[in-house]
N, CA, C and O of each residue as an XYZ file, in Angstrom:
228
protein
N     -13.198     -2.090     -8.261
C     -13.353     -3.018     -9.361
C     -11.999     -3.648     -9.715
O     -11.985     -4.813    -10.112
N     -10.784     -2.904     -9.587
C      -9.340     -3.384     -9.854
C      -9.220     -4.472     -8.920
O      -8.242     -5.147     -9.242
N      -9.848     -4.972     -7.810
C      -9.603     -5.814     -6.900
C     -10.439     -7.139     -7.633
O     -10.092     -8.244     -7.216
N     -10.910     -7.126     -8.098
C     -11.742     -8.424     -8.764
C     -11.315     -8.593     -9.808
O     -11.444     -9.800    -10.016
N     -11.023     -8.297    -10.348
C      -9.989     -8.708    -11.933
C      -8.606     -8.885    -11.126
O      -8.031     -9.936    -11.407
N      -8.042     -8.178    -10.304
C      -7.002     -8.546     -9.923
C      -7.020    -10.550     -9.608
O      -6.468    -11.469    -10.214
N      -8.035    -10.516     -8.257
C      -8.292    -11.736     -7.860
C      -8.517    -12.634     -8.570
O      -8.065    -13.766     -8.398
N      -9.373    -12.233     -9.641
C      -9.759    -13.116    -10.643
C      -8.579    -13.337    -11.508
O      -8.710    -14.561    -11.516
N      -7.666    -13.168    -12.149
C      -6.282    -12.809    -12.660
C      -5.395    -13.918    -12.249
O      -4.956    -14.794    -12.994
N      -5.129    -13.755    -10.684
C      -4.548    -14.694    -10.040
C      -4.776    -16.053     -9.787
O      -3.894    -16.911     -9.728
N      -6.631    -16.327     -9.558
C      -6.838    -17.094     -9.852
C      -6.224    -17.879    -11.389
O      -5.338    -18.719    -11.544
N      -7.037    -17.255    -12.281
C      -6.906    -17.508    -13.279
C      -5.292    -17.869    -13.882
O      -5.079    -18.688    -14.775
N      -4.519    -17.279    -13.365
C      -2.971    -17.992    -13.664
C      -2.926    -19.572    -13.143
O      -2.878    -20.679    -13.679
N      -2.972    -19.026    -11.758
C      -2.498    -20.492    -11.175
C      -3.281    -21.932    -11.859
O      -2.939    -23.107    -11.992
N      -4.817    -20.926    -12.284
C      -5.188    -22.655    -12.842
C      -4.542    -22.739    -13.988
O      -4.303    -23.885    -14.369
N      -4.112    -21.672    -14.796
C      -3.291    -22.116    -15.917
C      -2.252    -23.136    -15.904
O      -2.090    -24.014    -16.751
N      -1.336    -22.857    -14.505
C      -0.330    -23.420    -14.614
C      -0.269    -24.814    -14.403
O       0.719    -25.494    -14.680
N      -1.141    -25.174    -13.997
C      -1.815    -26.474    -12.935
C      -2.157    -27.061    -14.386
O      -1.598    -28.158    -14.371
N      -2.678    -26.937    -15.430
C      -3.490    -27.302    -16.492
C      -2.266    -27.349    -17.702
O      -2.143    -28.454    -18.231
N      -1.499    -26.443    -18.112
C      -0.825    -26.405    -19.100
C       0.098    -26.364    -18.980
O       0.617    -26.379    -20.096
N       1.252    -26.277    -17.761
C       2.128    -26.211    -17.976
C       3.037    -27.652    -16.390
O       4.121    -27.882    -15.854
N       1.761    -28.085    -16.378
C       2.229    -29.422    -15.347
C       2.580    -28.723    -13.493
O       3.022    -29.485    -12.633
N       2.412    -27.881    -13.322
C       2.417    -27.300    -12.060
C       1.702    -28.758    -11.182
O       0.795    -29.504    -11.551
N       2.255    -28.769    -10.332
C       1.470    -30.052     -9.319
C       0.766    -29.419     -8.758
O       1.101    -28.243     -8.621
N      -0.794    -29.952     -8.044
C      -1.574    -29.509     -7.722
C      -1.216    -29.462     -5.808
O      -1.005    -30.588     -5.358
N      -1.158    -28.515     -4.946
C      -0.907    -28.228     -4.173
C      -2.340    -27.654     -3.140
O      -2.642    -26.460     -3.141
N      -3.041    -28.582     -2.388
C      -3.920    -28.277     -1.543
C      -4.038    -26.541     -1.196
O      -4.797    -25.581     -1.325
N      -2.754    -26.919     -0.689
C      -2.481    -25.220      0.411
C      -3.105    -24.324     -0.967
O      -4.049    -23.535     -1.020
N      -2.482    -24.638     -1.669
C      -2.160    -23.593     -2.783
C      -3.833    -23.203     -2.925
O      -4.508    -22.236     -2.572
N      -3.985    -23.881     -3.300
C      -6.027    -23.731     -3.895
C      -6.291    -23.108     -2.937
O      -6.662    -21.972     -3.232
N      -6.268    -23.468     -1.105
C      -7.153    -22.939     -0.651
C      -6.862    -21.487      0.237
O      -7.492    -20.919      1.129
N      -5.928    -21.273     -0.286
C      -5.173    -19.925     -0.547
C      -5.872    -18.793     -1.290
O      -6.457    -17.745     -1.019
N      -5.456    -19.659     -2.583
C      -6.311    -18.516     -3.717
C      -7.594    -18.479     -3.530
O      -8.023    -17.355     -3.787
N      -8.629    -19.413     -3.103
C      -9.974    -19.890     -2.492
C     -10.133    -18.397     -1.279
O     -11.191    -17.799     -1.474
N      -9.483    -17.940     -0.429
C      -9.446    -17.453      0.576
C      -9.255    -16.256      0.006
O     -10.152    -15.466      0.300
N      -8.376    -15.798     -0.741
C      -8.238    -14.704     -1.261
C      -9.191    -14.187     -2.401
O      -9.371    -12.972     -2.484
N      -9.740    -14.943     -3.183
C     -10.831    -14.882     -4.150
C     -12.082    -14.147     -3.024
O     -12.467    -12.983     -3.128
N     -12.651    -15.300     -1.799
C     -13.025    -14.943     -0.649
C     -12.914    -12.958     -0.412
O     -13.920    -12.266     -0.563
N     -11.943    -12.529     -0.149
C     -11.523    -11.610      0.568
C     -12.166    -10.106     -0.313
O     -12.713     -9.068      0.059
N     -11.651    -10.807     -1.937
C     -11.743     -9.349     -3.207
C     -13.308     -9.136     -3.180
O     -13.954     -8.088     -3.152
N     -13.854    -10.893     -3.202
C     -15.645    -10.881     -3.311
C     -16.240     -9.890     -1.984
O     -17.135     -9.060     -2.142
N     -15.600    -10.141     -0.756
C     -16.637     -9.375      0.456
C     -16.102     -8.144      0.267
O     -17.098     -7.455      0.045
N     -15.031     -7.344      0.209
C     -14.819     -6.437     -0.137
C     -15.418     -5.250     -1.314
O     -15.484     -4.030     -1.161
N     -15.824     -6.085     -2.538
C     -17.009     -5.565     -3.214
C     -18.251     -5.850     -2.962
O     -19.055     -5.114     -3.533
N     -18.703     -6.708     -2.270
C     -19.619     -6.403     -1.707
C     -20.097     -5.117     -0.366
O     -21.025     -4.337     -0.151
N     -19.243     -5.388      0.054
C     -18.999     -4.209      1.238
C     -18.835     -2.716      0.730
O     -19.486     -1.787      1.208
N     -17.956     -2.584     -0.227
C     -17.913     -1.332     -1.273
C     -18.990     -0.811     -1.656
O     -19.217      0.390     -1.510
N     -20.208     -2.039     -2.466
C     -21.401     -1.921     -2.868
C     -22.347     -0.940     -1.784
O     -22.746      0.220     -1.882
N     -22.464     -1.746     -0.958
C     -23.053     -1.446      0.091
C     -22.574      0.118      0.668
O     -23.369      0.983      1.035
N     -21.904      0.178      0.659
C     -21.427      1.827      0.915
C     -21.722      2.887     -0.203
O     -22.045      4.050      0.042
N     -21.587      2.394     -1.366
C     -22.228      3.452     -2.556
C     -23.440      3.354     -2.594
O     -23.960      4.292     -3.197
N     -24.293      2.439     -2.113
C     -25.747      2.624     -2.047
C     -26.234      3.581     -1.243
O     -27.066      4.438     -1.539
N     -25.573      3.373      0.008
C     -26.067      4.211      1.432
C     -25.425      5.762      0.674
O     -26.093      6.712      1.081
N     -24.600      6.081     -0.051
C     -24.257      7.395      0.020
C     -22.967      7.646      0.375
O     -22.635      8.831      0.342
N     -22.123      6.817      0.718
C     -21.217      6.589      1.535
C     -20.066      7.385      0.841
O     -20.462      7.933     -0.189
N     -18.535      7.631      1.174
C     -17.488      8.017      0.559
C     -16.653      6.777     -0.250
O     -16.274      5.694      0.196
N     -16.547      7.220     -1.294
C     -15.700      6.136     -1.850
C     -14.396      5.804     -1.964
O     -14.072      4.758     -2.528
């Protein structure tokens, strides 16, 4: 669960900075955090999926 608030976190800065504090908007940048947002989501999903089956956590 620390991995999705994390991700979400990070997200959540960078749009701050982009919004309030004049950060220029940087392609790479988005689809970066896009990719990594990506990574925390299959990962809890995949997690999920292992505490269902019984799995070790």
């Amino acid at each position: 669960m620390y991995a999705v608030f994390t991700g979400i976190g990070t997200a959540g800065t960078v749009l701050t900075e982009m919004v309030l504090f004049g950060e220029p908007f940087r392609l790479a940048k988005v689809l970066l955090i896009g990719l990594l947002l990506c990574g925390v989501i299959g990962l809890k999903l995949v997690t999920d999926q292992q505490e269902a089956k019984g799995g070790a956590v």
